[in-house]
Backbone as XML, in Angstrom:
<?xml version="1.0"?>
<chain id="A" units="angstrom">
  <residue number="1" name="UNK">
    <atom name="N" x="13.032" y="11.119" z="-20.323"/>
    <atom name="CA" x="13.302" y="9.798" z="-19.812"/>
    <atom name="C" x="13.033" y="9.772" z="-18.310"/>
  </residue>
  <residue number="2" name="UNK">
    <atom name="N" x="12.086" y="8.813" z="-17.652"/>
    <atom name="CA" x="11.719" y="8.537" z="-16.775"/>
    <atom name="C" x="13.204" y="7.516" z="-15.720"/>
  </residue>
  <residue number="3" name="UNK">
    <atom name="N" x="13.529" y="8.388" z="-14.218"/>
    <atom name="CA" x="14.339" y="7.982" z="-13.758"/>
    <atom name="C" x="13.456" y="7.550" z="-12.097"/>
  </residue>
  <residue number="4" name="UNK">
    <atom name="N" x="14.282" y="6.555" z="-11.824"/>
    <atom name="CA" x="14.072" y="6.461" z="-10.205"/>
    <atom name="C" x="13.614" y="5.054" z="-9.761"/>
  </residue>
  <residue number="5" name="UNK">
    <atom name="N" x="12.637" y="4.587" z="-9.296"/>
    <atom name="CA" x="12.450" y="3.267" z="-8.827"/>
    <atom name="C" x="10.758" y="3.440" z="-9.289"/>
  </residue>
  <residue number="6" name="UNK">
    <atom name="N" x="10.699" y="2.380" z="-9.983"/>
    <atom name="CA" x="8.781" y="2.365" z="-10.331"/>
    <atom name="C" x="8.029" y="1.620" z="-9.192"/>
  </residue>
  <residue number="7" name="UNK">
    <atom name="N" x="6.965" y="1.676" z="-8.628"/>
    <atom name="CA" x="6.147" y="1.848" z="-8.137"/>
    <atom name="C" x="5.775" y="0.107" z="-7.256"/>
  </residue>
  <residue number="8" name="UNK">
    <atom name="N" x="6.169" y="-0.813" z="-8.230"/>
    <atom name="CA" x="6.028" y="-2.002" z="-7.858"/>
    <atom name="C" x="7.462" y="-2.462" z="-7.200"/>
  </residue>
  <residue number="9" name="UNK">
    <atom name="N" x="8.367" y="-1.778" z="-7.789"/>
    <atom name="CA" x="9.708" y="-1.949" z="-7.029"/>
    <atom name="C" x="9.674" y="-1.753" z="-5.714"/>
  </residue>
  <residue number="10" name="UNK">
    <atom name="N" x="9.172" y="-0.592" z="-5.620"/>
    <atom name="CA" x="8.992" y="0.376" z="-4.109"/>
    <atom name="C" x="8.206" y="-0.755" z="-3.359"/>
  </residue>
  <residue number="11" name="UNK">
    <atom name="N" x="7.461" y="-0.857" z="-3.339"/>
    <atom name="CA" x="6.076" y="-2.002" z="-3.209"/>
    <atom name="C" x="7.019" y="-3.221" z="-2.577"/>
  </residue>
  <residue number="12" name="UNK">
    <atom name="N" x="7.705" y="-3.817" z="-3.315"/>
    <atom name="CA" x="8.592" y="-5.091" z="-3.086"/>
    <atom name="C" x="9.570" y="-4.563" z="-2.114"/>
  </residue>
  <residue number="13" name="UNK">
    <atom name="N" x="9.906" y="-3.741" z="-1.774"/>
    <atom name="CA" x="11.041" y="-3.342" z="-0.832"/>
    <atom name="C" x="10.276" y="-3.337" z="0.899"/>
  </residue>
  <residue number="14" name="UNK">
    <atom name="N" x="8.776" y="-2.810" z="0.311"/>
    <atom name="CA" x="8.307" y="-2.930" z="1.515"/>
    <atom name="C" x="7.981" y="-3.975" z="1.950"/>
  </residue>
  <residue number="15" name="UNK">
    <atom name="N" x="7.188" y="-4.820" z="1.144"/>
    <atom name="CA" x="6.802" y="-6.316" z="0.934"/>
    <atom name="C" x="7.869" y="-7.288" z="1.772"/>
  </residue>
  <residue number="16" name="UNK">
    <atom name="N" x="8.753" y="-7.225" z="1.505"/>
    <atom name="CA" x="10.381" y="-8.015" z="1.876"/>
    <atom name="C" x="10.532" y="-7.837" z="2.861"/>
  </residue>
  <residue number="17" name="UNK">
    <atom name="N" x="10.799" y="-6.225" z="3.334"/>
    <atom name="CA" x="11.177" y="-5.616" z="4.560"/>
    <atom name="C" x="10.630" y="-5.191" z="5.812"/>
  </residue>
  <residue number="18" name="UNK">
    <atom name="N" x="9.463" y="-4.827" z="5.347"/>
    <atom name="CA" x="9.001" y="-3.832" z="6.468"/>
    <atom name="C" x="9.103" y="-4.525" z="8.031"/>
  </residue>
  <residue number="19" name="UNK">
    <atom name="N" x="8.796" y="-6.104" z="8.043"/>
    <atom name="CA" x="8.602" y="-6.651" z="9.276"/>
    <atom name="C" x="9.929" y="-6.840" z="9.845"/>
  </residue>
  <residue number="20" name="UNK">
    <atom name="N" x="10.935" y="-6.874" z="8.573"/>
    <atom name="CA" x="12.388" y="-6.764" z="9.843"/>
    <atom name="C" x="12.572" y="-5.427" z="10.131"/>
  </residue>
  <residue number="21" name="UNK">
    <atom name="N" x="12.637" y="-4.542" z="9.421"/>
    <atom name="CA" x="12.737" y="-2.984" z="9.556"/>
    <atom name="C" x="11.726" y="-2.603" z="10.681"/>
  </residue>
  <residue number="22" name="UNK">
    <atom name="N" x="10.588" y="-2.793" z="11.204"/>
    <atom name="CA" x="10.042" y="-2.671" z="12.394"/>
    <atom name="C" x="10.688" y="-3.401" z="13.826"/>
  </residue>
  <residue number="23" name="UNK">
    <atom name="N" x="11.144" y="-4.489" z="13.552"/>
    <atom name="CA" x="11.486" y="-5.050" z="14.622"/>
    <atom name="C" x="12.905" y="-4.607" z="14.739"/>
  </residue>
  <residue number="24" name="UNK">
    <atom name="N" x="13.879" y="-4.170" z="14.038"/>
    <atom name="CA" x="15.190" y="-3.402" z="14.280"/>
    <atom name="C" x="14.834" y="-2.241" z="14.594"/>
  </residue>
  <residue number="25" name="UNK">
    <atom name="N" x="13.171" y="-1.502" z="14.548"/>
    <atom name="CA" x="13.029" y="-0.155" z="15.248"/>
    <atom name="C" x="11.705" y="0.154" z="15.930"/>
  </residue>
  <residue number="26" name="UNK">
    <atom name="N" x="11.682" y="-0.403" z="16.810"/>
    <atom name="CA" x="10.359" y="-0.734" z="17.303"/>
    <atom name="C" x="9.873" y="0.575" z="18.389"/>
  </residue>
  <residue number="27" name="UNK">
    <atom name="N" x="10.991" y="1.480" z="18.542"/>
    <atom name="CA" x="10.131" y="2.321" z="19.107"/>
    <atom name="C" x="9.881" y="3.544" z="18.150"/>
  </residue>
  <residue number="28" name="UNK">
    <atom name="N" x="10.351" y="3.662" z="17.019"/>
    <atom name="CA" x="9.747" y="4.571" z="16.018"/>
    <atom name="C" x="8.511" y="4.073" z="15.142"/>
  </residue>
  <residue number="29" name="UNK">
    <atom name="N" x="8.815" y="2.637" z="14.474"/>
    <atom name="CA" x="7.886" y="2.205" z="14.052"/>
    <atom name="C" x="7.241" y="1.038" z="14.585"/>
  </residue>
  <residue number="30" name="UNK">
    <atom name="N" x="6.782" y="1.008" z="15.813"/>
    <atom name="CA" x="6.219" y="-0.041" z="16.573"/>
    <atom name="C" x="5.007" y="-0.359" z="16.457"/>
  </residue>
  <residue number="31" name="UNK">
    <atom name="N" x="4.194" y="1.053" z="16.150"/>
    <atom name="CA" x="2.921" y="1.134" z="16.347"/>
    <atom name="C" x="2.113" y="0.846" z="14.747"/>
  </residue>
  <residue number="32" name="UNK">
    <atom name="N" x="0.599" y="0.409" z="15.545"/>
    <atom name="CA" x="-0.023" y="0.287" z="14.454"/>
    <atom name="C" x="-0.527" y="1.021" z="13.670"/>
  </residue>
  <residue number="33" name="UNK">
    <atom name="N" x="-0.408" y="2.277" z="13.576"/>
    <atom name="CA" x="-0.447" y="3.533" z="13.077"/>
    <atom name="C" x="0.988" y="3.326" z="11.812"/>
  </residue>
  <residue number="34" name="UNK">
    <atom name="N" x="1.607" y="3.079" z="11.884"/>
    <atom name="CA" x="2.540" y="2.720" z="10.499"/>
    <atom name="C" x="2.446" y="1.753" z="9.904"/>
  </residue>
  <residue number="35" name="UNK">
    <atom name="N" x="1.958" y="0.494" z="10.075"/>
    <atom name="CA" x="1.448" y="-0.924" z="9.910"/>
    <atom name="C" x="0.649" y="-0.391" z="8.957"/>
  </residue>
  <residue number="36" name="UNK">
    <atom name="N" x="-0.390" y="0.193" z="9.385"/>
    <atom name="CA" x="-1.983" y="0.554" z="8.507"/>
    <atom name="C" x="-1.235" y="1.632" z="7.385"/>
  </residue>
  <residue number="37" name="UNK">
    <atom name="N" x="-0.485" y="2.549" z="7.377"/>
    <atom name="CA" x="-0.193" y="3.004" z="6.465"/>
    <atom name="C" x="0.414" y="2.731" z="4.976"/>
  </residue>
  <residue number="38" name="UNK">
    <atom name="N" x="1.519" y="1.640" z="5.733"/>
    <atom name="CA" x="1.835" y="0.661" z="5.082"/>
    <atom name="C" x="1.099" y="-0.168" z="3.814"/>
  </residue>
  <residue number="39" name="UNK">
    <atom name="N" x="0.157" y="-0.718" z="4.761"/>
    <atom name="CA" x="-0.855" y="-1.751" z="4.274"/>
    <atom name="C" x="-1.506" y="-1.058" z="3.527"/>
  </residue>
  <residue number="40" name="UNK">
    <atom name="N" x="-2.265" y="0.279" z="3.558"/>
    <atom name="CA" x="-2.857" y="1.034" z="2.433"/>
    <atom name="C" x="-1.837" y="1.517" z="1.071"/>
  </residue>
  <residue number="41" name="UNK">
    <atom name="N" x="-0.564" y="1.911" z="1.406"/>
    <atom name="CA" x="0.240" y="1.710" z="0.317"/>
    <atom name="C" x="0.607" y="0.510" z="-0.478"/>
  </residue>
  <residue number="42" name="UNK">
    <atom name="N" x="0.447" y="-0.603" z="0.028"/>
    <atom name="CA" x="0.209" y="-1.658" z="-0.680"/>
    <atom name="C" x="-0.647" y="-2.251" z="-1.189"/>
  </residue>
  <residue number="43" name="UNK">
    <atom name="N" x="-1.739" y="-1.843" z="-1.044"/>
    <atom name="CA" x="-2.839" y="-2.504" z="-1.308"/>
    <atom name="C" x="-3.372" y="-1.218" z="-2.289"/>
  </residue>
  <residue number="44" name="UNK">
    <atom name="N" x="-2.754" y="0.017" z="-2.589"/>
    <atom name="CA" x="-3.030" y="1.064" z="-3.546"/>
    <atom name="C" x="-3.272" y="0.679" z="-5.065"/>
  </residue>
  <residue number="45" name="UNK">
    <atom name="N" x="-4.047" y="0.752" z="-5.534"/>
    <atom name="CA" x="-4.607" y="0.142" z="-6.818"/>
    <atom name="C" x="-5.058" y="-1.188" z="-7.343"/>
  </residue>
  <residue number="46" name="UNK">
    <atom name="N" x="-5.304" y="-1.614" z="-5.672"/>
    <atom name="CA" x="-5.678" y="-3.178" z="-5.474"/>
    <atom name="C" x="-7.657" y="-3.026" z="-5.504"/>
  </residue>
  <residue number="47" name="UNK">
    <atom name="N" x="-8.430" y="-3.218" z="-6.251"/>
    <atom name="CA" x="-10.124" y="-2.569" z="-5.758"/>
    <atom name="C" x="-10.184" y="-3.935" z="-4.309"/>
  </residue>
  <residue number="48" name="UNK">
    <atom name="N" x="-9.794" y="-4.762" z="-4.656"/>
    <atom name="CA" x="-10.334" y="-5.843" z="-3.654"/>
    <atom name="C" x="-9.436" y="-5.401" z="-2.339"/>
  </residue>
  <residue number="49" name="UNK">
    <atom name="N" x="-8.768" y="-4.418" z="-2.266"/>
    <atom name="CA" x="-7.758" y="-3.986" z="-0.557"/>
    <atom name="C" x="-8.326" y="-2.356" z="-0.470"/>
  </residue>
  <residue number="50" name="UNK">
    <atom name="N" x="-8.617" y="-1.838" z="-1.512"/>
    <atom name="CA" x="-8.693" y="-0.329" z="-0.848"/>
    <atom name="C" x="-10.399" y="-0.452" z="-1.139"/>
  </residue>
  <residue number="51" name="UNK">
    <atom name="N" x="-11.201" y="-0.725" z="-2.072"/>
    <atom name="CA" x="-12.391" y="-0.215" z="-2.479"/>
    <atom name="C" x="-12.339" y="0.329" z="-4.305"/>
  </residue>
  <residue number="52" name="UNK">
    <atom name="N" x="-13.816" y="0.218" z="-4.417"/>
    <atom name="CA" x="-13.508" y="1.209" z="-6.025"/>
    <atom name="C" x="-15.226" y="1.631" z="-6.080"/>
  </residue>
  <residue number="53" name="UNK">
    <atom name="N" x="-15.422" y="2.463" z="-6.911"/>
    <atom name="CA" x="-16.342" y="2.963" z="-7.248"/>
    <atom name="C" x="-17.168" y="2.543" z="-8.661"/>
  </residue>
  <residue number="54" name="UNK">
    <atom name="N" x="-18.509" y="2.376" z="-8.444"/>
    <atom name="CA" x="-19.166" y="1.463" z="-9.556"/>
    <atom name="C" x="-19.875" y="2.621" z="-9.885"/>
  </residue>
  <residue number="55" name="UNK">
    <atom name="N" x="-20.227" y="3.079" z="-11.613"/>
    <atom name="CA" x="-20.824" y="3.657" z="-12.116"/>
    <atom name="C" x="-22.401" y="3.433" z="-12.733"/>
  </residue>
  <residue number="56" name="UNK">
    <atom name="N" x="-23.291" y="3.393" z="-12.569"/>
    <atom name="CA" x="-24.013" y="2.782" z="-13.504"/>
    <atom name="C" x="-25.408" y="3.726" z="-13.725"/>
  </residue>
  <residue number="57" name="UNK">
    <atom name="N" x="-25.827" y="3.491" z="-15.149"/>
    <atom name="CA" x="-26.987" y="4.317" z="-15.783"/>
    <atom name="C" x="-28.185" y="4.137" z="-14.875"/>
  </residue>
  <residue number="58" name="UNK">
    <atom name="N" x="-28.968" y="4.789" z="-14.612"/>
    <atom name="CA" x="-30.065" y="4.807" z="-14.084"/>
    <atom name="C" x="-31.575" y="4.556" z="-15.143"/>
  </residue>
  <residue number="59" name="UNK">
    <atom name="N" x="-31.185" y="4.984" z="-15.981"/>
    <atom name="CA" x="-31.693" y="4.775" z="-17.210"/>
    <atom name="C" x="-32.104" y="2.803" z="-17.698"/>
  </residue>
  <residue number="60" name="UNK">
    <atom name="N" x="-30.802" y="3.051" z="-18.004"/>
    <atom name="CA" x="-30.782" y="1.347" z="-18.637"/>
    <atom name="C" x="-29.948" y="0.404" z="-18.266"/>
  </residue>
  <residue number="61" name="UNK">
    <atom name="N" x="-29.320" y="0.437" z="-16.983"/>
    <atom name="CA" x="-28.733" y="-0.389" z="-15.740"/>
    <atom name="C" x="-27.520" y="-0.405" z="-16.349"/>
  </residue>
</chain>
């Protein structure tokens, strides 16, 4: 049995929070160096926010 917080939960906590949680700590997380980290964790399994990779035959397209 699978325990803990799933993945979209996590997601929504940041979603909600992160911009008050920066501004109650702005000299740990002030910078845009946590912003961008952020933003790539959210946008993780998004193809239109991170990118994706296209396969295709060379053969017969």
């Amino acid at each position: 049995m699978e325990t803990g917080i799933d993945k979209d939960t996590f997601k929504q906590i940041f979603r909600d929070h992160w911009d008050s949680f920066t501004a109650k700590n702005p000299s740990h997380y002030g910078t845009g160096y946590h912003d961008e980290m952020v933003q790539k964790m959210l946008g993780c399994g998004d193809p239109e926010k991170m990118g994706y990779a296209q396969y295709r035959c060379t053969s017969c397209g």
